[in-house]
C-alpha positions in Angstrom: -45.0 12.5 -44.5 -44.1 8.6 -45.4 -41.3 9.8 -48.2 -38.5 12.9 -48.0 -41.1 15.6 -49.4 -41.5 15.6 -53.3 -40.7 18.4 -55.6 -43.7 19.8 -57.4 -43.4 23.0 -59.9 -47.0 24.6 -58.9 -46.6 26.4 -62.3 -47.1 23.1 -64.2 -48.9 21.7 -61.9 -52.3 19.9 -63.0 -55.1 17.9 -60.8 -56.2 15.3 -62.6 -60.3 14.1 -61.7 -60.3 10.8 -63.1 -62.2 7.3 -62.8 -65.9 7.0 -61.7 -66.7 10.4 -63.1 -69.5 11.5 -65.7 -66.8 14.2 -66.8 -63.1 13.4 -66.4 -61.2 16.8 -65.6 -57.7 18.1 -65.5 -57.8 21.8 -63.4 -54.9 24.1 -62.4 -53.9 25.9 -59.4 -55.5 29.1 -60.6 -58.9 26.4 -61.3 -59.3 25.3 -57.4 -58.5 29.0 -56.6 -61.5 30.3 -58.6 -63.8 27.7 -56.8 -65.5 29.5 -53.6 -62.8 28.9 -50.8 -63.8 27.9 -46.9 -62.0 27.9 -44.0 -61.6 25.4 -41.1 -60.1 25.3 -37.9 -58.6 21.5 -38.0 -56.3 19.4 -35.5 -54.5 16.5 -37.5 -53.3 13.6 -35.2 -51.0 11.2 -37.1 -51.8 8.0 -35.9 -48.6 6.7 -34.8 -49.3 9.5 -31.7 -48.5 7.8 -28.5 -46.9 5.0 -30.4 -44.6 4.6 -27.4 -46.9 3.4 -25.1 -47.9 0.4 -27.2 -47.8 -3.1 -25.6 -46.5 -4.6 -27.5 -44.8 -2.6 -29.2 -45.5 -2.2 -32.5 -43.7 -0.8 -35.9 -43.0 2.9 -37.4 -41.7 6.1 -36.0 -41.5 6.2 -31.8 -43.6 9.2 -31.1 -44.3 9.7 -27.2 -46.5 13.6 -27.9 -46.4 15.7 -30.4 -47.5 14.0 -33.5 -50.2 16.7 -33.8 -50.7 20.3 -34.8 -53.7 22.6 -35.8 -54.0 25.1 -38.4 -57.0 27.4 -40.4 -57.1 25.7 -43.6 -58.6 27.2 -46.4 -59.4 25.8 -49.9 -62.4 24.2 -52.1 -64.5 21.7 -50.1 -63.5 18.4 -52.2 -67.3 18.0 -52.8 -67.3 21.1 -54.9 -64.7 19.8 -56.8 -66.6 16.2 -57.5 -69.6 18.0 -58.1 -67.7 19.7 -61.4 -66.9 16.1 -62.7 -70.3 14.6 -61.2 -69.9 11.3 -59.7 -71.1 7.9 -61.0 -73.9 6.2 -59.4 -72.1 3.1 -58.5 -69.0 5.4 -56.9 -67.9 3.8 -53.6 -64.5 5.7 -52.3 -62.4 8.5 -53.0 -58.8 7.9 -53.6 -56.6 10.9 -52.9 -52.9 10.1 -54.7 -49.4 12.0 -53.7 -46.5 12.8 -54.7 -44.3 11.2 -52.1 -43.6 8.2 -53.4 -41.1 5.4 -52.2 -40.4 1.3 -51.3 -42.5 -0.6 -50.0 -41.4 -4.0 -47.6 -44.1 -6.1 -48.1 -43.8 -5.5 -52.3 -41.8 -4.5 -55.0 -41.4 -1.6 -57.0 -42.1 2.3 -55.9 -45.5 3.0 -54.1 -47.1 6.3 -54.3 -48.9 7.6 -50.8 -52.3 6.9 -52.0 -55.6 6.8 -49.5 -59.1 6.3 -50.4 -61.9 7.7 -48.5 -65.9 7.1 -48.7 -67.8 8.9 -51.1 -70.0 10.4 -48.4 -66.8 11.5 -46.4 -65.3 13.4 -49.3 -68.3 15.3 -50.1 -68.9 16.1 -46.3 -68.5 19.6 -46.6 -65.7 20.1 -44.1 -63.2 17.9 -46.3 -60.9 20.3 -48.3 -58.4 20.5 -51.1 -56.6 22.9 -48.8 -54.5 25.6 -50.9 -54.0 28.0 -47.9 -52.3 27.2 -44.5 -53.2 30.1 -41.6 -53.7 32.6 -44.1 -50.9 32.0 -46.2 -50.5 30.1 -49.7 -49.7 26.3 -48.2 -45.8 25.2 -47.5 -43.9 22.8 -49.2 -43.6 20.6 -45.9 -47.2 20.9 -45.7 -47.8 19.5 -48.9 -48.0 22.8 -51.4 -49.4 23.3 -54.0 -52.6 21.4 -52.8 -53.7 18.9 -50.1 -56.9 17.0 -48.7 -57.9 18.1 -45.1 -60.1 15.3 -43.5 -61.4 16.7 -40.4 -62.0 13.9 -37.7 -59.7 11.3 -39.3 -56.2 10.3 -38.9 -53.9 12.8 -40.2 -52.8 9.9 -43.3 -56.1 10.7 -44.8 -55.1 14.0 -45.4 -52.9 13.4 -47.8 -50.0 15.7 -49.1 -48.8 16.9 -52.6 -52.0 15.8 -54.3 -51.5 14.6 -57.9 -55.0 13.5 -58.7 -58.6 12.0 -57.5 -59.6 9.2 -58.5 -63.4 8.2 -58.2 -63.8 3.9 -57.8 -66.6 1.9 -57.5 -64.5 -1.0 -55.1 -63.2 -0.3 -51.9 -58.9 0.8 -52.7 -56.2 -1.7 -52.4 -53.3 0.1 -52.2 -50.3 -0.6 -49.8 -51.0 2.6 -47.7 -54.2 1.5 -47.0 -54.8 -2.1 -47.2 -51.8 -3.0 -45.5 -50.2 0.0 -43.4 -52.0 2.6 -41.5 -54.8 0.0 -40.9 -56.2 -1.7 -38.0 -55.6 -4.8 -38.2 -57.3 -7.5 -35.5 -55.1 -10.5 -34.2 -54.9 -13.6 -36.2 -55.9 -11.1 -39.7 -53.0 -11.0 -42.3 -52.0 -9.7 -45.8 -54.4 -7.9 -48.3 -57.9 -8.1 -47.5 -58.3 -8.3 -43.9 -59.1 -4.7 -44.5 -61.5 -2.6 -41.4 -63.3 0.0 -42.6 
């Protein structure tokens, strides 16, 4: 997590589907649960693992090991979920939007922890709005009441505390995208020197 963890009421809690989408939808908890669940078997790696041993070294939390875990994560594929709302031909990314929200230093005002994957990674059918962690309904730290599970990419994909998908048809700009958790080749600065 970027933030201290958010406080969501799971009671009240609605995921909005929202942006390049033939039907824009709003579903509960119980909504994702009545969706045919799968589980997978994923290791997330944040990708500030190892951070110690860069040279130079470079911003963000010190981690030597240990910036990893695995876990059975169960849930909706995120396809299934698109495939309710149906996605617009000209649909290019994915944007998966928290609830830990907080400062940025490059810009003002409060920045939610927002990532935006491919359209074809978000319907592979590994991806997941995971509800479930090892059997059990998810944990707050682990970003209850739902979160994505990206198999294969950095753990920041997977984001947290979901508060809604949004469907775009241009690659996302956000902070935590265009300008953190990025790599970023020497001599590239500021907002569009964006690797995909």
């Amino acid at each position: 997590n970027r933030f201290p963890f958010p406080s969501v009421d799971p009671d009240g809690w609605r995921l909005p589907v929202t942006g390049a989408v033939i039907t824009p939808l709003s579903l509960s908890l119980d909504d994702l649960r009545a969706l045919a669940p799968v589980t997978r078997r994923v290791l997330l790696e944040c990708a500030g693992h190892r951070r110690t041993e860069f040279s130079p070294p470079i911003s963000g939390v010190q981690w030597q090991l240990g910036a990893l875990s695995q876990a059975d994560w169960s849930g909706p594929p995120l396809g299934a979920v698109l495939a309710l709302a149906g996605l617009a031909p000209d649909a290019v990314e994915v944007v998966l939007h928290g609830a830990d929200s907080g400062p940025f230093a490059e810009l003002a005002g409060t920045h939610s922890f927002s990532r935006g994957v491919p359209v074809a990674k978000a319907l592979h059918p590994d991806t997941l709005l995971a509800l479930d962690m090892n059997g059990e309904p998810l944990p707050k730290a682990h970003g209850a009441p739902a979160r994505a599970v990206v198999p294969g990419w950095y753990a920041m994909d997977s984001v947290k505390w979901i508060t809604g998908i949004e469907v775009v048809t241009e690659p996302f700009r956000g902070a935590y995208q265009e300008l953190d958790y990025r790599w970023q080749p020497a001599g590239e600065t500021g907002i569009g020197a964006r690797i995909a």
